[in-house]
N, C-alpha and C positions, 0 to 999 in steps of 0.2 A: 489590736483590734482591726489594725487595716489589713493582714493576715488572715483572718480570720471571713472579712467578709471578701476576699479573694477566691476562700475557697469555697464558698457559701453560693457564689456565681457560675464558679467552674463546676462545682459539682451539681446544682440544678438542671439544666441543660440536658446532662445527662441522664438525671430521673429519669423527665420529661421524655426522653428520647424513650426510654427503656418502657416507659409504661404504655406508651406509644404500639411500642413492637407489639407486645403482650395485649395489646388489641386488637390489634389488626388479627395477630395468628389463634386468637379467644373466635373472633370473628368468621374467619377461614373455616377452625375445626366445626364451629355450629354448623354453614352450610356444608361441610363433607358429611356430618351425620344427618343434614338433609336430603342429601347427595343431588346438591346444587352445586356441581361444579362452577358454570361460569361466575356464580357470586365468590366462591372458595377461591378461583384465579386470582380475581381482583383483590381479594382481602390479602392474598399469600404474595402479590406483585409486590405491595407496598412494602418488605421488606427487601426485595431485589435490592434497593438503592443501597440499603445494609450489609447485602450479602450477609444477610439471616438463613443460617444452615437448615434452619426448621421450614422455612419457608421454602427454600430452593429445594428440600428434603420432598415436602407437599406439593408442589410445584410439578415435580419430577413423579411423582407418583399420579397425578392427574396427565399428563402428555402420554405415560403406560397405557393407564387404563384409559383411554377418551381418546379414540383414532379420529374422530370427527372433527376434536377440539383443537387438532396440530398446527393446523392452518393459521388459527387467530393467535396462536401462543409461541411463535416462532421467533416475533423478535426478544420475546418475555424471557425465554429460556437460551437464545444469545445473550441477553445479559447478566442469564445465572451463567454460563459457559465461562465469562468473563470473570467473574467473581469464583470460579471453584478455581481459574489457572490463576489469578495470582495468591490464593491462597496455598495452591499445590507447589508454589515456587517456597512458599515457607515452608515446607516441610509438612503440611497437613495433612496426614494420611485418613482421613473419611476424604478432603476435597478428592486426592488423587485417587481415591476411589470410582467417586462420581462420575472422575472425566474418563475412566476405562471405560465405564455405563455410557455415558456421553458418544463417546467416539464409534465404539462398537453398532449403538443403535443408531446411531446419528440425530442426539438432541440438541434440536437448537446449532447445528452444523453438519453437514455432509459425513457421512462414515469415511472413516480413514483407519483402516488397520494399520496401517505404519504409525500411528498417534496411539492408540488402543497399547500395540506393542511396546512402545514405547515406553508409557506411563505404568502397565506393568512391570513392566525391569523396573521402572526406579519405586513403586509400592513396594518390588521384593524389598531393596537396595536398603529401604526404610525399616522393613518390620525385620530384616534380617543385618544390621551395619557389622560391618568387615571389623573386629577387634584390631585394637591400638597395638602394635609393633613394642614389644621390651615394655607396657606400662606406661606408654608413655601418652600425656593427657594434655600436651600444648594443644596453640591453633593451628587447625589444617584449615588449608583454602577450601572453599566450596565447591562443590561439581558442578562446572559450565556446561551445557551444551555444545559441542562443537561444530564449528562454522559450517554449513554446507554452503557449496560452490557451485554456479549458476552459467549457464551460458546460452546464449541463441542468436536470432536472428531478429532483425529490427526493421521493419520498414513506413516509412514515411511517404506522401505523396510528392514533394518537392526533389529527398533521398531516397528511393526504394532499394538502396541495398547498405545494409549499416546491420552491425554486431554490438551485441551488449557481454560481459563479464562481471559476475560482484558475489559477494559473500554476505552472508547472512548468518548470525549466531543466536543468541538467545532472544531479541529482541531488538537490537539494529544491526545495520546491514551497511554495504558499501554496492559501489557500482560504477564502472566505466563504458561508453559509447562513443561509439565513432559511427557515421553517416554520411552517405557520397550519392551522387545521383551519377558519376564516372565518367562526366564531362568536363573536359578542361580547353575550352575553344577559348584562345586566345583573343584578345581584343585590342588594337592600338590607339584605337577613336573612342570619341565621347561622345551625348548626348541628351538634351533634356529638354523636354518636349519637344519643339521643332528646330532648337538654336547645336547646331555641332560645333565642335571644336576645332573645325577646320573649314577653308574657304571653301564654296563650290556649290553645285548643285547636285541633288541624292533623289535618287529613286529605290523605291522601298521595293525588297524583293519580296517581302512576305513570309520571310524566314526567320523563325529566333529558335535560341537555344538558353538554356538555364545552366550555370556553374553552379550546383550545392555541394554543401558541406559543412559538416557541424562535429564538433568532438567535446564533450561535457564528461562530467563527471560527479556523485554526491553520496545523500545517505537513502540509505532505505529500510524504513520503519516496518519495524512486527505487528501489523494491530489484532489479527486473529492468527489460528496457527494457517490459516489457508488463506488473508487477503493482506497483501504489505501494500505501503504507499511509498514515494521513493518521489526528492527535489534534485537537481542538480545543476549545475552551471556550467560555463564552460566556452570558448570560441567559435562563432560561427560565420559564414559567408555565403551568398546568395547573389549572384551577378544576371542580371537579364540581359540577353544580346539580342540584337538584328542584324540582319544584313542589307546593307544599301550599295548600289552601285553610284559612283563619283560620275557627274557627267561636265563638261567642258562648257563654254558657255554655249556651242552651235548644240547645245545638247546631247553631245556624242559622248558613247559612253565610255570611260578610261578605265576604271577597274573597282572593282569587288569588293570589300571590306566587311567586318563584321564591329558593330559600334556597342558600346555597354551605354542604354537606358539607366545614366545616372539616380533619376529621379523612383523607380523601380529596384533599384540594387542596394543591397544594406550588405553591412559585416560590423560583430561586435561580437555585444554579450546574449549568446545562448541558455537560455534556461527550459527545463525539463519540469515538468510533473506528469506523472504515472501513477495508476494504481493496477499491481499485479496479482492474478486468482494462484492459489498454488493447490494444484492436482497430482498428488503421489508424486512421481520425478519431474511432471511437466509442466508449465507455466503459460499462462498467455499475461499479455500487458496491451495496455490501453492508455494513451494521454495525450498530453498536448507539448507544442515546444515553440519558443518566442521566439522572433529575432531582434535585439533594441528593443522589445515592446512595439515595434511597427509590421513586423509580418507574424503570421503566425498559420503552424503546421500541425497536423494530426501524427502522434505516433502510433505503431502496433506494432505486436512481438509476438514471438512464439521459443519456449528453446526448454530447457532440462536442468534440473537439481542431479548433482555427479558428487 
């Protein structure tokens, strides 16, 4: 009995669920043969969350025919975009259809021939699979995506010359950076606020300088095939200087020094967040970067998928 009403639970839900659908897309087809689209969107959205092929099918055929309608249905048809890719990673040859349609017109994302191309070879790959060698019918591994490799230029307002490297496969990715602003002024004194670390009296010359530098490292996530997001962590350092001159007590001046603004200087733990656009081979990137959680820096890039 307790068996029984087990699945009495589990399987209502799902009715419910099913009969659901079969309204909403009852609903949709009524306004197409009124040819009320914006009501037919609405009714055909409600299966988005499903990734209802019928739906994303109707969906897809209103953005064709309805150039006016693109505008309002663009986030609608990114999240059928999302629903035909991870069903085209199962092998679903109608979804990897759709996304040739998809990428070629660019629904619901930018045209990219090199994505178009792409998802053709692997439809051929489908409707045509390579015969098994001698008969023979064990597991073969899956066809991965192979890693494309990344590189450019990274600049920061604190470092403005720093380089990124990382790799990216089917869906995460890696990434290393390094960041220098290519100052290394030395410093043997101290300071914070007005109290130095040495005797004497100091006259400020008006002059400072910045030691940066930061080297991180992390992952970087796939979220469409053109926008990745990417954390990372990692060492960094940021020393502020001035310069004072030492004066004597008749207040004559003895010499020069460059002092680190204790209270302005941090080194620790470096953290990265970025999110990158991906354009055919080229890339730009946009984020932020911490020092301790007490300074914080804007990043930006530019570089090449090789």
């Amino acid at each position: 009995m307790k068996k029984l009403w087990l699945l009495i639970f589990a399987v209502i839900p799902f009715c419910v669920i099913a009969q659901q659908q079969t309204e909403y897309n009852r609903k949709g087809d009524e306004a197409m043969k009124r040819l009320d689209y914006s009501d037919a969107r609405l009714f055909y959205g409600e299966g988005v969350p499903y990734c209802d092929m019928y739906s994303i099918n109707q969906l897809t055929t209103i953005w064709i025919a309805n150039e006016q309608m693109r505008t309002s249905m663009h986030n609608q048809m990114s999240r059928c975009l999302s629903c035909l890719s991870v069903k085209a990673t199962e092998n679903d040859t109608t979804a990897v259809s759709k996304l040739i349609l998809y990428y070629t017109e660019g629904i619901g994302t930018p045209k990219s021939e090199e994505l178009a191309f792409y998802w053709t070879d692997r439809l051929e790959e489908l409707q045509n699979p390579v015969p098994e060698n001698n008969g023979y019918s064990g597991y073969e591994k899956p066809v991965r995506t192979p890693m494309q490799f990344f590189g450019g230029y990274t600049y920061s307002q604190q470092a403005p010359f720093g380089i990124t490297i990382g790799g990216v496969g089917e869906r995460f990715g890696w990434y290393v950076r390094f960041k220098t602003n290519m100052s290394f002024q030395s410093s043997d004194y101290e300071f914070s606020g007005k109290r130095f670390n040495r005797e004497g009296e100091f006259k400020n010359n008006h002059k400072k300088k910045t030691n940066s530098y930061a080297a991180t490292a992390g992952l970087l996530i796939k979220c469409t095939p053109w926008l990745y997001t990417s954390v990372g962590a990692g060492y960094g350092k940021r020393d502020l200087l001035y310069q004072y001159t030492r004066l004597n007590n008749d207040l004559e001046e003895l010499e020069t020094e460059w002092y680190k603004k204790m209270d302005s200087s941090y080194n620790g733990a470096s953290i990265d967040l970025d999110f990158m656009l991906h354009f055919g081979f080229l890339y730009v990137n946009v984020g932020c970067n911490t020092l301790n959680f007490e300074y914080v820096d804007l990043n930006a890039g530019i570089g090449v998928f090789f």
